[in-house]
N, CA, C and O atoms as a Tripos MOL2 file, in Angstrom:
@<TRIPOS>MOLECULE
protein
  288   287    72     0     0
PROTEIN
NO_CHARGES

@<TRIPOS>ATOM
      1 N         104.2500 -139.9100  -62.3060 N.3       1 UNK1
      2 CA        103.3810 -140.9540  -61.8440 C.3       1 UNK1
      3 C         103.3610 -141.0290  -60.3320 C.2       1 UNK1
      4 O         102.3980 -141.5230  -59.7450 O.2       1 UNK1
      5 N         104.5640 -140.4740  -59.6050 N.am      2 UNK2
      6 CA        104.1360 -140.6240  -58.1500 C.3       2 UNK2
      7 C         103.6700 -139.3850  -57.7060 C.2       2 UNK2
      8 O         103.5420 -139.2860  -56.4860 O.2       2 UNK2
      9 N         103.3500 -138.3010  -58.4690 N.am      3 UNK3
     10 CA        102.4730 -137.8280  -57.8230 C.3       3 UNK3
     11 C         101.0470 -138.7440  -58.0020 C.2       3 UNK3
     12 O         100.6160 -139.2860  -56.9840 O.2       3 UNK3
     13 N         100.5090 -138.8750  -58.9360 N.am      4 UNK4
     14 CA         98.8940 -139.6170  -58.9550 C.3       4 UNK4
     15 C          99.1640 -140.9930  -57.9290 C.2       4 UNK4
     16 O          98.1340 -141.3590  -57.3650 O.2       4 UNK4
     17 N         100.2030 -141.6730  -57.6620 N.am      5 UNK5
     18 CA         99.6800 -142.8520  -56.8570 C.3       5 UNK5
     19 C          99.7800 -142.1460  -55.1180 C.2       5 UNK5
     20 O          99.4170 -142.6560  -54.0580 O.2       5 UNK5
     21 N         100.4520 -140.7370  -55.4050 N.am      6 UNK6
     22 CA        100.0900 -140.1990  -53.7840 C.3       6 UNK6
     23 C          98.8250 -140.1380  -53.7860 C.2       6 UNK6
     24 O          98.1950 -140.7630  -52.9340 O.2       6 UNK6
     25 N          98.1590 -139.3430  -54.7820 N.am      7 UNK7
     26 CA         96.8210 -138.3230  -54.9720 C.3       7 UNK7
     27 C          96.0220 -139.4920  -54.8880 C.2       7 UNK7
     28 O          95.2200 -139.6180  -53.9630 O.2       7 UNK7
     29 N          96.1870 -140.5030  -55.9090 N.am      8 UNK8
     30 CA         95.1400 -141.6060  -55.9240 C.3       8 UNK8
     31 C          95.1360 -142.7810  -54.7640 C.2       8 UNK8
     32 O          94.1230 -143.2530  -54.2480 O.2       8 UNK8
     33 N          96.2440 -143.0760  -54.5270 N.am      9 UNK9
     34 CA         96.3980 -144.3100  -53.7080 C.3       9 UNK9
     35 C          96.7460 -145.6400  -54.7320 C.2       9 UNK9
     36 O          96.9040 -145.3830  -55.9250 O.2       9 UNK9
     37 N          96.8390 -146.7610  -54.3670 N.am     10 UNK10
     38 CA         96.6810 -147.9190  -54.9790 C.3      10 UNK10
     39 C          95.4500 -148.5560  -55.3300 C.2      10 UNK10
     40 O          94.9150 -149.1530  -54.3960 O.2      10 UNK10
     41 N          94.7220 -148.5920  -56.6850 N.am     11 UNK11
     42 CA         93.6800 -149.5940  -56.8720 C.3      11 UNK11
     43 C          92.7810 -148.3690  -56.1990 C.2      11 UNK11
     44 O          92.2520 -148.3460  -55.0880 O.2      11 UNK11
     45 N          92.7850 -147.2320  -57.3720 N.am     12 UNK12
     46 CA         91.5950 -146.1870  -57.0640 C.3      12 UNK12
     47 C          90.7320 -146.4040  -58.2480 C.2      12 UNK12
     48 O          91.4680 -146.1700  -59.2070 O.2      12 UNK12
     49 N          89.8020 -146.6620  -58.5950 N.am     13 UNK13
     50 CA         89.0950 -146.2250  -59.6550 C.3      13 UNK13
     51 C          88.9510 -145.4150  -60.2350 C.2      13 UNK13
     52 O          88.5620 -145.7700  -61.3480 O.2      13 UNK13
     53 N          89.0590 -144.2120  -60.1270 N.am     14 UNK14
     54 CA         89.3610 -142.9000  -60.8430 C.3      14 UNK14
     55 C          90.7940 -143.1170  -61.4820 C.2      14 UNK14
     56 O          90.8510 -142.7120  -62.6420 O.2      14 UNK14
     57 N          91.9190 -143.6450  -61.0040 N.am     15 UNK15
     58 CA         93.1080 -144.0950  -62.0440 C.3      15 UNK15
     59 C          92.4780 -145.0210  -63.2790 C.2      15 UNK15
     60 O          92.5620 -144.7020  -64.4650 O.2      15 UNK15
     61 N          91.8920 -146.1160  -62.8270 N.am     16 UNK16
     62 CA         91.4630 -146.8950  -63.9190 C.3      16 UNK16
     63 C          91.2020 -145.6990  -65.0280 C.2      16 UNK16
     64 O          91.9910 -145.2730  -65.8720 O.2      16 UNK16
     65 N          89.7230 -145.2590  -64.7330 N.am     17 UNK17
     66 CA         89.2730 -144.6390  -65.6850 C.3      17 UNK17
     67 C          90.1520 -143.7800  -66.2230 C.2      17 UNK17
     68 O          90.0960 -143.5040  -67.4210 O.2      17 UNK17
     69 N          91.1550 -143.2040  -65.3260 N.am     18 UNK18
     70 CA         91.9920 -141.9540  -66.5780 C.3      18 UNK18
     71 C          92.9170 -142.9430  -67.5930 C.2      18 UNK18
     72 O          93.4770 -142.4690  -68.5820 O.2      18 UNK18
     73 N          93.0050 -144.3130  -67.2460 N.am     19 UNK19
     74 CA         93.9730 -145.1780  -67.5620 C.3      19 UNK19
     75 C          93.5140 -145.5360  -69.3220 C.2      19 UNK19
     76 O          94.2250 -145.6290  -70.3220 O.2      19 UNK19
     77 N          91.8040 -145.6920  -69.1050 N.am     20 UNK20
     78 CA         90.8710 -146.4830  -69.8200 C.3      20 UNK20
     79 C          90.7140 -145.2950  -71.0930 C.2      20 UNK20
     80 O          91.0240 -145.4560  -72.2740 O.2      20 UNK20
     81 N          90.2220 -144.2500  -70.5480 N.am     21 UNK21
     82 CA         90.5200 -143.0110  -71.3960 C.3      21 UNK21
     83 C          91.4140 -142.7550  -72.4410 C.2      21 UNK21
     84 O          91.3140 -141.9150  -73.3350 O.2      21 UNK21
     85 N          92.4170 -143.6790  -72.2020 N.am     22 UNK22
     86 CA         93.5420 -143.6110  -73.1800 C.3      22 UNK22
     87 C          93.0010 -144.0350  -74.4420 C.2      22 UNK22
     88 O          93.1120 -143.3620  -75.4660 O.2      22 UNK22
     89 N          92.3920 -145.1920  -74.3770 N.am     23 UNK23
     90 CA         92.5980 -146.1710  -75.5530 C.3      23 UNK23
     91 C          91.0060 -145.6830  -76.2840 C.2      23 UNK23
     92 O          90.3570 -146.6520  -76.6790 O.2      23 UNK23
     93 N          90.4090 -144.4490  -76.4700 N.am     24 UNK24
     94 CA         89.6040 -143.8870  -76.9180 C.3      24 UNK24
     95 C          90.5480 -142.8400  -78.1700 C.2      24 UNK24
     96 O          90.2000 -142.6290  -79.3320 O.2      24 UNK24
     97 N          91.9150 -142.2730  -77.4020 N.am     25 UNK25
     98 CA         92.4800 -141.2260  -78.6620 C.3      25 UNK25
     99 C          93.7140 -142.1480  -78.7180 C.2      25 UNK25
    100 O          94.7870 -141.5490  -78.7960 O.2      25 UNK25
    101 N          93.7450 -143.0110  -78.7030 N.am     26 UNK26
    102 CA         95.4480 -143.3070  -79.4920 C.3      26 UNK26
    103 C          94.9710 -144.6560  -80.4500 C.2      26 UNK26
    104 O          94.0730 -145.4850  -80.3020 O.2      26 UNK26
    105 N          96.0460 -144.4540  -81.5270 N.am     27 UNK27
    106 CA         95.7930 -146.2090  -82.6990 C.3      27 UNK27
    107 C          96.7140 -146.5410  -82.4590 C.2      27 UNK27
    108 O          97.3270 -146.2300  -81.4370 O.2      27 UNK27
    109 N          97.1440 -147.3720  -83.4440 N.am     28 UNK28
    110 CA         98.0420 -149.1180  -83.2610 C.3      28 UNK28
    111 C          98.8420 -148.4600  -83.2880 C.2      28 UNK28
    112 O          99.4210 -148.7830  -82.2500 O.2      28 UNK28
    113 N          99.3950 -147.7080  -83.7000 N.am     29 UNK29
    114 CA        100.8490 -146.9710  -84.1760 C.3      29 UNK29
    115 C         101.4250 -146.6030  -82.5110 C.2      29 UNK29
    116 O         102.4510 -147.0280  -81.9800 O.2      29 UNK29
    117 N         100.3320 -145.6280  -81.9020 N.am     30 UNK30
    118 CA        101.4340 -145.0390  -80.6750 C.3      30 UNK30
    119 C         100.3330 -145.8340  -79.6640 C.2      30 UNK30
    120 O          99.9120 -145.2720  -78.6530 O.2      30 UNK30
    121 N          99.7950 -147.5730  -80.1460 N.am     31 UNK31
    122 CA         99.9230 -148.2770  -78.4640 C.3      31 UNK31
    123 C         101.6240 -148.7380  -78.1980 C.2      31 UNK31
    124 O         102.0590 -148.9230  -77.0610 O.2      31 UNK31
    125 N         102.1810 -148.8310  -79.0170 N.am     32 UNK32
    126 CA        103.5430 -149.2640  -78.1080 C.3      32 UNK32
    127 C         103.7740 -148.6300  -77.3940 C.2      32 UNK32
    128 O         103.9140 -149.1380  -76.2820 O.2      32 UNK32
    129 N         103.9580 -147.2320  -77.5040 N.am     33 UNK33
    130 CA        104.4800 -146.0490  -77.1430 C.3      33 UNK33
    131 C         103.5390 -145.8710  -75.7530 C.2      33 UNK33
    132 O         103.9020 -145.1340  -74.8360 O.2      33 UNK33
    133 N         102.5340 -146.4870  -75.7260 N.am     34 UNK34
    134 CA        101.4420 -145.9580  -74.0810 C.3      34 UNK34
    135 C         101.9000 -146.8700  -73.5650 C.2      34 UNK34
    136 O         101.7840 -147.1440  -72.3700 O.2      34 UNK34
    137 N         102.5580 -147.5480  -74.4750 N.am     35 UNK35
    138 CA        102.4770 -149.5180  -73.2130 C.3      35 UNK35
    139 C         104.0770 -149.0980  -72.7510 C.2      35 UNK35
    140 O         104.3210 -149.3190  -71.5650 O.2      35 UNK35
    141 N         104.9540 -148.6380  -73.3980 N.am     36 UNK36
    142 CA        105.9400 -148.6960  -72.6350 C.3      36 UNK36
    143 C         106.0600 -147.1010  -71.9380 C.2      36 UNK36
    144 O         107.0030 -146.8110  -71.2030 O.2      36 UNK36
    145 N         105.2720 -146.4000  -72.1860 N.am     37 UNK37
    146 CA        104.9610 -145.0030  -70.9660 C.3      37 UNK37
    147 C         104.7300 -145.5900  -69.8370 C.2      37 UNK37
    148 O         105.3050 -145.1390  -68.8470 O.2      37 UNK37
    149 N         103.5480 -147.1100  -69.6470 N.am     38 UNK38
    150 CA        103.3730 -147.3120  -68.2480 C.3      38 UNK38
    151 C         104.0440 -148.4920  -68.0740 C.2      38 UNK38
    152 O         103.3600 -149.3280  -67.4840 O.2      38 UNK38
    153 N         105.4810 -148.9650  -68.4750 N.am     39 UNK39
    154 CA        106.1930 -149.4330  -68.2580 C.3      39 UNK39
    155 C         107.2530 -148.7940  -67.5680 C.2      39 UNK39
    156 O         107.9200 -149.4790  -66.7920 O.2      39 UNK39
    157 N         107.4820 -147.7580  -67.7010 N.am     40 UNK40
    158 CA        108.3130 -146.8120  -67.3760 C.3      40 UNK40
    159 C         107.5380 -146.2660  -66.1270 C.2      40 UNK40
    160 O         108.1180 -146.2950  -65.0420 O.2      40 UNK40
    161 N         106.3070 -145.7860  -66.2090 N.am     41 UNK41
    162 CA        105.9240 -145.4160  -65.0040 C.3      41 UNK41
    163 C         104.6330 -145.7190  -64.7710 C.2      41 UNK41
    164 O         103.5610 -145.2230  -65.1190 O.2      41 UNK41
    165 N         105.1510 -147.1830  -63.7150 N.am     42 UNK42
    166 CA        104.0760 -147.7550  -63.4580 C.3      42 UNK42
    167 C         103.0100 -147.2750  -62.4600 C.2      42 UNK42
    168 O         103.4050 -146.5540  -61.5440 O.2      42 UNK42
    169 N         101.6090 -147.6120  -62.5340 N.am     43 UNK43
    170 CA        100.2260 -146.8140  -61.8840 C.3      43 UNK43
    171 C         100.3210 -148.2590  -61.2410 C.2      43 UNK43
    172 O         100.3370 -149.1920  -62.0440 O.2      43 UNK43
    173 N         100.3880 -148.5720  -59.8280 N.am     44 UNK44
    174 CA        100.1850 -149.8910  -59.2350 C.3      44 UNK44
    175 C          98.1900 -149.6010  -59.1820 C.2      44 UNK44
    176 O          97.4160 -148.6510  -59.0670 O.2      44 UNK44
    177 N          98.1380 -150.7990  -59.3150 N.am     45 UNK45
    178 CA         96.4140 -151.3340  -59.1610 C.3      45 UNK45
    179 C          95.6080 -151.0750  -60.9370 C.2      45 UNK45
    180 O          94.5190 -151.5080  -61.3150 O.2      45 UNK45
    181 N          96.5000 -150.3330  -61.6290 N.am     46 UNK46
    182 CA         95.9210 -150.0110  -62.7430 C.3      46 UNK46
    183 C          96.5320 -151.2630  -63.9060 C.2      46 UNK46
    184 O          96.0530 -151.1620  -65.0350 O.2      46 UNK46
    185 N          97.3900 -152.2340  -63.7150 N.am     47 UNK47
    186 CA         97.6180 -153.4210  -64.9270 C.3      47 UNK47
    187 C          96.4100 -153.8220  -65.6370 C.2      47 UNK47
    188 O          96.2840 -153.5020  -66.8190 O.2      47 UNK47
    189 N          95.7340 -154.3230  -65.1840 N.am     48 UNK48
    190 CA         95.0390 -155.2810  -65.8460 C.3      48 UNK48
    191 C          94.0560 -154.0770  -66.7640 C.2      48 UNK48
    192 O          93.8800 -154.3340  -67.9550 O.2      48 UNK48
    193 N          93.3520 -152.6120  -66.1140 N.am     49 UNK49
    194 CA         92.8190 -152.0450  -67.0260 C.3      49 UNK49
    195 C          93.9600 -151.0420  -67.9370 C.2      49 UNK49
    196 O          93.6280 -149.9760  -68.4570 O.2      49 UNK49
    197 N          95.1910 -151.5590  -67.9940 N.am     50 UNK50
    198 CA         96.2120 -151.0020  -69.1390 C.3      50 UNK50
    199 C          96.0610 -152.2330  -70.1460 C.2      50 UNK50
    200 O          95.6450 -151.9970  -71.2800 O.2      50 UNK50
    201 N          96.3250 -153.2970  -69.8420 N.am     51 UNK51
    202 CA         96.3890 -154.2990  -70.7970 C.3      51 UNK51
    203 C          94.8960 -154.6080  -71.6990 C.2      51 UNK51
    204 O          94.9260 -155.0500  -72.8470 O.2      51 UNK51
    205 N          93.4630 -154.2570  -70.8730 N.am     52 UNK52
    206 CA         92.2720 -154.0980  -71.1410 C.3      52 UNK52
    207 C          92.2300 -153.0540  -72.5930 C.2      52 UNK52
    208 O          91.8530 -153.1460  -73.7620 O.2      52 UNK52
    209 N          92.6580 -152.3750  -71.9930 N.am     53 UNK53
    210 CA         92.6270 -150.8220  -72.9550 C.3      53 UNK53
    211 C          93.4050 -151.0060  -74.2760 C.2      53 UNK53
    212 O          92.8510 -150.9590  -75.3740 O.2      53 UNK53
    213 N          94.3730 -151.1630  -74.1460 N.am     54 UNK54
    214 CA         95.6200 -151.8000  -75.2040 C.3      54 UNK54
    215 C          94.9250 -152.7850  -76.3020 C.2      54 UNK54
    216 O          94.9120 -152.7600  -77.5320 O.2      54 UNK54
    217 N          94.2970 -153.7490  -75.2440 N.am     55 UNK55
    218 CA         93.8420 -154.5750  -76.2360 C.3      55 UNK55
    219 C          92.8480 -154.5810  -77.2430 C.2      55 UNK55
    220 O          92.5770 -155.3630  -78.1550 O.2      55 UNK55
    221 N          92.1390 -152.9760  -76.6480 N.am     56 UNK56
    222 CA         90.4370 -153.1340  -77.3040 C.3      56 UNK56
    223 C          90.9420 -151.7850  -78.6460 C.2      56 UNK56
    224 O          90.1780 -151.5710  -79.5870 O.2      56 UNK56
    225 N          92.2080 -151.0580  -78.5130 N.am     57 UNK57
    226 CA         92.7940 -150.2820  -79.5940 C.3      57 UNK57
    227 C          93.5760 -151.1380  -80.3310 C.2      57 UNK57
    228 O          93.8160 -150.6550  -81.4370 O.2      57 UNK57
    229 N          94.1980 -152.5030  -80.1060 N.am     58 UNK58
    230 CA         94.4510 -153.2490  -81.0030 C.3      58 UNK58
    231 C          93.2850 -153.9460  -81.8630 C.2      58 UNK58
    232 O          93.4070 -154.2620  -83.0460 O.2      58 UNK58
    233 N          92.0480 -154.1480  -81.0180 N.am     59 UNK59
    234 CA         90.9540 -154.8850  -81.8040 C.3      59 UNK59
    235 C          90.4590 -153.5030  -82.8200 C.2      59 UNK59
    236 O          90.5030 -153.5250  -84.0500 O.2      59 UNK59
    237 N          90.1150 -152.6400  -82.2070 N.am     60 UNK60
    238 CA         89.8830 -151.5680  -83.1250 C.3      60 UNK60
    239 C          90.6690 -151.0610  -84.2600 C.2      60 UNK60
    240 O          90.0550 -150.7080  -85.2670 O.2      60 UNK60
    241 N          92.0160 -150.9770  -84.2220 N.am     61 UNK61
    242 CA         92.5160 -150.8890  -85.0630 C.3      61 UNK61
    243 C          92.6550 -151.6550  -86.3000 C.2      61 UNK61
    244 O          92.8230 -151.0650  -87.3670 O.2      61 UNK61
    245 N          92.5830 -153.2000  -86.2170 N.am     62 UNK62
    246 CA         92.5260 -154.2890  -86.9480 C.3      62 UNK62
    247 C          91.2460 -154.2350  -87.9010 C.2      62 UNK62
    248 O          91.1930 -154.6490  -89.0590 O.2      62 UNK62
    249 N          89.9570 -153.4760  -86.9650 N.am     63 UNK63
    250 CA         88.8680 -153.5450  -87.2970 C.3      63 UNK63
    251 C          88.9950 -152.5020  -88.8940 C.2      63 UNK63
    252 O          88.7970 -152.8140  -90.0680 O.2      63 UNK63
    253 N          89.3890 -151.2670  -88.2820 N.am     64 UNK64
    254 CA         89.3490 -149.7900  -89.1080 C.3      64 UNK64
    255 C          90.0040 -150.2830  -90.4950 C.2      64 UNK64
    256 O          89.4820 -150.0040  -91.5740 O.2      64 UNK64
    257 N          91.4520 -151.2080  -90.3580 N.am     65 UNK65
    258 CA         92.4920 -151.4570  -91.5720 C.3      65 UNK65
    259 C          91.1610 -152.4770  -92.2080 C.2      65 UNK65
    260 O          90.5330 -152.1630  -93.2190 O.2      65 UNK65
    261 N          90.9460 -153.4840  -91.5580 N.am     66 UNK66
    262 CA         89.7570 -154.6620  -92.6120 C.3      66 UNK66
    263 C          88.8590 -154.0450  -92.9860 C.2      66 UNK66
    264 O          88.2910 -154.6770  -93.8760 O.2      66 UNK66
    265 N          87.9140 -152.1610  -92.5870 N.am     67 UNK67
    266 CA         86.8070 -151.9630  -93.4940 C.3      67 UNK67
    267 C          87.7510 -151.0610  -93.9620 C.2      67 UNK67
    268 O          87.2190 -151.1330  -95.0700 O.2      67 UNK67
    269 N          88.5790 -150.3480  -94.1310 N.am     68 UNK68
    270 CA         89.4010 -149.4740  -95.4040 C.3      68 UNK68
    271 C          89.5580 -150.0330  -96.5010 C.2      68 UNK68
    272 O          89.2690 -149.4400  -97.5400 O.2      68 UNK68
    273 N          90.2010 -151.6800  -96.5020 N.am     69 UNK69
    274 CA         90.6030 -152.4430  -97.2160 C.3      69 UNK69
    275 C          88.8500 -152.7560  -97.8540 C.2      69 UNK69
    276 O          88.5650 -152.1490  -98.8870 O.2      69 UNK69
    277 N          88.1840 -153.3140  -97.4760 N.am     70 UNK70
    278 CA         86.6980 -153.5550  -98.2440 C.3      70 UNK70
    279 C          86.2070 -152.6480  -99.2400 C.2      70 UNK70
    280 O          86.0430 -152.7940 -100.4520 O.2      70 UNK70
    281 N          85.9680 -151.4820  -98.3110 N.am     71 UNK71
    282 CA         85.6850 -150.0190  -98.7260 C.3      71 UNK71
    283 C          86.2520 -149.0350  -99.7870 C.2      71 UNK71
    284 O          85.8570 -147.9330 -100.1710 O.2      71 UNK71
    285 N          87.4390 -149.9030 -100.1700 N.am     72 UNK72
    286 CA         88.0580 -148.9710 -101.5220 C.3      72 UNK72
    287 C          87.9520 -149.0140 -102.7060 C.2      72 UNK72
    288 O          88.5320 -148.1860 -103.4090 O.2      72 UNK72
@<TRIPOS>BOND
     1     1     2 1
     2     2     3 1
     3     3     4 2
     4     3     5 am
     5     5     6 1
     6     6     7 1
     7     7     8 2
     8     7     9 am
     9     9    10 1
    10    10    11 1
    11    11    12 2
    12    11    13 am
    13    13    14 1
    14    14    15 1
    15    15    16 2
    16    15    17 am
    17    17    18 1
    18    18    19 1
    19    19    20 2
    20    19    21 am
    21    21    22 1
    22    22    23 1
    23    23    24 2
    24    23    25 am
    25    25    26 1
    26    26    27 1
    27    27    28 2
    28    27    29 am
    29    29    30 1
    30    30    31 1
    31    31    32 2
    32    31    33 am
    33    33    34 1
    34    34    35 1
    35    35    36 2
    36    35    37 am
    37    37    38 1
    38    38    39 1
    39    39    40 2
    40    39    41 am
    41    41    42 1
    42    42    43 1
    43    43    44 2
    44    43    45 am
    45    45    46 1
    46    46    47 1
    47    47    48 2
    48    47    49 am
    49    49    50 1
    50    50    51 1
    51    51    52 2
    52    51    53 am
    53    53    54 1
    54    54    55 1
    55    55    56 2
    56    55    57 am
    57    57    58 1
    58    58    59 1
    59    59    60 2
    60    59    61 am
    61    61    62 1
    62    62    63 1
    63    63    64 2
    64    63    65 am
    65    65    66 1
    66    66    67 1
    67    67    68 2
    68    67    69 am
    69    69    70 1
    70    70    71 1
    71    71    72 2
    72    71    73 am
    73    73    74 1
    74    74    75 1
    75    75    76 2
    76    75    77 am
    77    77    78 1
    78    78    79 1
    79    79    80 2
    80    79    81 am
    81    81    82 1
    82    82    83 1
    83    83    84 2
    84    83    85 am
    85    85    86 1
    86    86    87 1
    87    87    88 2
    88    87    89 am
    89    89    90 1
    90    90    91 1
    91    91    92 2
    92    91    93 am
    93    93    94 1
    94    94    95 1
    95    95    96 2
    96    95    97 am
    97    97    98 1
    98    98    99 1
    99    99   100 2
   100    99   101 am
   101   101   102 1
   102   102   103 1
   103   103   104 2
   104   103   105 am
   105   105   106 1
   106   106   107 1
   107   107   108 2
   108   107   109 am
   109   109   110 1
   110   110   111 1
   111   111   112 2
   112   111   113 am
   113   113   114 1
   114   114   115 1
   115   115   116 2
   116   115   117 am
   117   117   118 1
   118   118   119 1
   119   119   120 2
   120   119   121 am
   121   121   122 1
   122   122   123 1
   123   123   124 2
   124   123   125 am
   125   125   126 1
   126   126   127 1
   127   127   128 2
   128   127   129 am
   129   129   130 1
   130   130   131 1
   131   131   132 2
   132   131   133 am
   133   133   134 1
   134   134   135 1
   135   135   136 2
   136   135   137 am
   137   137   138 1
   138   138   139 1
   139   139   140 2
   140   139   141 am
   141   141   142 1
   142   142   143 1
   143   143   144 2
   144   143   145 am
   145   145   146 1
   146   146   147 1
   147   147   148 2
   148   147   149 am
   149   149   150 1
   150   150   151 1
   151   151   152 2
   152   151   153 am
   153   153   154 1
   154   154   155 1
   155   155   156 2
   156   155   157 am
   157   157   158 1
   158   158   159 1
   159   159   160 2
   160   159   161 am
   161   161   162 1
   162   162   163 1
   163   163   164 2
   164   163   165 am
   165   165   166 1
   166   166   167 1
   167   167   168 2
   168   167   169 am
   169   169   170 1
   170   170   171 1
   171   171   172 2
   172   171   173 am
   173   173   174 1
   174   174   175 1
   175   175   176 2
   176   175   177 am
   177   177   178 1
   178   178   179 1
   179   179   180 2
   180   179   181 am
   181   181   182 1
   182   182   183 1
   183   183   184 2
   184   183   185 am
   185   185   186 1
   186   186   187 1
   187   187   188 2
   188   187   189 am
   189   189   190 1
   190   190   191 1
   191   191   192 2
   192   191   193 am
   193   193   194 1
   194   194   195 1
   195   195   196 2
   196   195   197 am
   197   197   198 1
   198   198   199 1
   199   199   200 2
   200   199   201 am
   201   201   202 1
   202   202   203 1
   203   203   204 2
   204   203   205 am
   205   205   206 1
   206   206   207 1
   207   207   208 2
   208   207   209 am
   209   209   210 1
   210   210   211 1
   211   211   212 2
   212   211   213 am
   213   213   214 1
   214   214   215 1
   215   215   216 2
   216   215   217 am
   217   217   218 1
   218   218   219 1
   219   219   220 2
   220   219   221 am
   221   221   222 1
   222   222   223 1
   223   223   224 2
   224   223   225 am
   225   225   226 1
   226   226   227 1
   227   227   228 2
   228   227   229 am
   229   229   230 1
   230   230   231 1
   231   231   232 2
   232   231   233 am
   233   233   234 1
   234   234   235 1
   235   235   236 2
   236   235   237 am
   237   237   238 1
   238   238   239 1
   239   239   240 2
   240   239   241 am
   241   241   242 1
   242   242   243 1
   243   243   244 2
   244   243   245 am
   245   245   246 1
   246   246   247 1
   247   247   248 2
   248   247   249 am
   249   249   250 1
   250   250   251 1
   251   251   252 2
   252   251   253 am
   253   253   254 1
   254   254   255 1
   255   255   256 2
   256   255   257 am
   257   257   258 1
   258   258   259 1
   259   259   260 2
   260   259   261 am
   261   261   262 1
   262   262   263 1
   263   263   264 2
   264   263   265 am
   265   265   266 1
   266   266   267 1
   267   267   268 2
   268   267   269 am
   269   269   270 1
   270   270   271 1
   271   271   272 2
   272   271   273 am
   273   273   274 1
   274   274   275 1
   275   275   276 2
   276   275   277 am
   277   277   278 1
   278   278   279 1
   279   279   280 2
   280   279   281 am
   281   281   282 1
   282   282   283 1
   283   283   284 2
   284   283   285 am
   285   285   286 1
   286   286   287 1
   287   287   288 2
@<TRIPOS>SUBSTRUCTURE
     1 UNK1         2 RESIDUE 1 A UNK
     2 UNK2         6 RESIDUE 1 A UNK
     3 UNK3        10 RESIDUE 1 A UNK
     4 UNK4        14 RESIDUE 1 A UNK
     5 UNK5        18 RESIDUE 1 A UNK
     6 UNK6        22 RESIDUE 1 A UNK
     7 UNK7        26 RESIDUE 1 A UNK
     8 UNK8        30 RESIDUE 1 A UNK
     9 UNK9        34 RESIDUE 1 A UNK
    10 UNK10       38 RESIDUE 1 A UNK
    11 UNK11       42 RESIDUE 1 A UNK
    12 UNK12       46 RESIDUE 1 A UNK
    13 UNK13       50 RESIDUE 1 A UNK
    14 UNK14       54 RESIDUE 1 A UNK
    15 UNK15       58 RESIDUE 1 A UNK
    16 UNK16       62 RESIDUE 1 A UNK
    17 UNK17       66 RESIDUE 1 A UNK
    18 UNK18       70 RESIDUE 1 A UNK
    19 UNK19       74 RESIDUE 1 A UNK
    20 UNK20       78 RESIDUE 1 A UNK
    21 UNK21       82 RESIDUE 1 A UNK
    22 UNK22       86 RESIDUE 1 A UNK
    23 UNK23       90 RESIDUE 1 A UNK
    24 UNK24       94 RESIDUE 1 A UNK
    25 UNK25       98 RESIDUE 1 A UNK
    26 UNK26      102 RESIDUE 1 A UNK
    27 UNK27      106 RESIDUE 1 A UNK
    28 UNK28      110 RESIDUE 1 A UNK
    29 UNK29      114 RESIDUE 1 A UNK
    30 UNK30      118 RESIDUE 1 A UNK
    31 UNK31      122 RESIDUE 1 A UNK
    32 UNK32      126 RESIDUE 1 A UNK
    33 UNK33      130 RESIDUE 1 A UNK
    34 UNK34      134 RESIDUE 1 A UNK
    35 UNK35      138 RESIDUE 1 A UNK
    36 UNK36      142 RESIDUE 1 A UNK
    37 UNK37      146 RESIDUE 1 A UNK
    38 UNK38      150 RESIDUE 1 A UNK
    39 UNK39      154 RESIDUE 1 A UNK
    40 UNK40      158 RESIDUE 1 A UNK
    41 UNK41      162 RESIDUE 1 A UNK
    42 UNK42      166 RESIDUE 1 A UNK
    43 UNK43      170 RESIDUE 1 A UNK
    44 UNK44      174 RESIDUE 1 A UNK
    45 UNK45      178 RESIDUE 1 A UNK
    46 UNK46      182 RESIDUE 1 A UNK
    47 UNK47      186 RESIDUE 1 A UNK
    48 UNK48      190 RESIDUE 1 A UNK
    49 UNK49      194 RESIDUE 1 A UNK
    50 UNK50      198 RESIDUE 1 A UNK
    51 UNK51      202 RESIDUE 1 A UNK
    52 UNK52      206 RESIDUE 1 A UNK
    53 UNK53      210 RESIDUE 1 A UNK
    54 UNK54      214 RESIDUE 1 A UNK
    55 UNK55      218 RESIDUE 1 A UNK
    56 UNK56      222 RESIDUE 1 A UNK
    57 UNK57      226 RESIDUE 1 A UNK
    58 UNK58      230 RESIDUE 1 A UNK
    59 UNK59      234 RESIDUE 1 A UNK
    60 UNK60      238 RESIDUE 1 A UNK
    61 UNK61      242 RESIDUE 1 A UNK
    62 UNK62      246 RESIDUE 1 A UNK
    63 UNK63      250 RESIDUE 1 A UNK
    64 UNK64      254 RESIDUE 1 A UNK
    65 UNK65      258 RESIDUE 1 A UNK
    66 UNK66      262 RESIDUE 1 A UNK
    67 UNK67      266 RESIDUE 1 A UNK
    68 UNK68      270 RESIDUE 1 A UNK
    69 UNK69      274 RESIDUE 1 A UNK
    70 UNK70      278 RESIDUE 1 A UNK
    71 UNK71      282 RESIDUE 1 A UNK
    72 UNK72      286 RESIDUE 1 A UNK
């Protein structure tokens, strides 16, 4: 991670987006596992779009289990 906050700086937008990117391939299972990756190595300026991201693979995920459950 300290190479990208050399490369990026603090509060680059291009971090966001690689940040945001995440929560397109991972489910509920391995968000713990991203949330405490950038706990461990934190991207300064990137919080709020980690917690953003996190949250919209928790809504999604909730979503996928309630139409499986309909759908069977």
């Amino acid at each position: 991670m300290e190479k990208l906050v050399r490369k990026f700086g603090v509060g680059n937008p291009l971090a966001n987006r690689i940040v945001a990117s995440v929560g397109s391939v991972i489910d509920d299972k391995q968000e713990r596992d991203v949330r405490n990756f950038f706990k461990r190595n934190p991207l300064p300026g990137t919080e709020r779009v980690i917690e953003q991201t996190l949250e919209r693979v928790r809504i999604r995920s909730k979503f996928l289990r309630r139409i499986k459950v309909e759908f069977k």
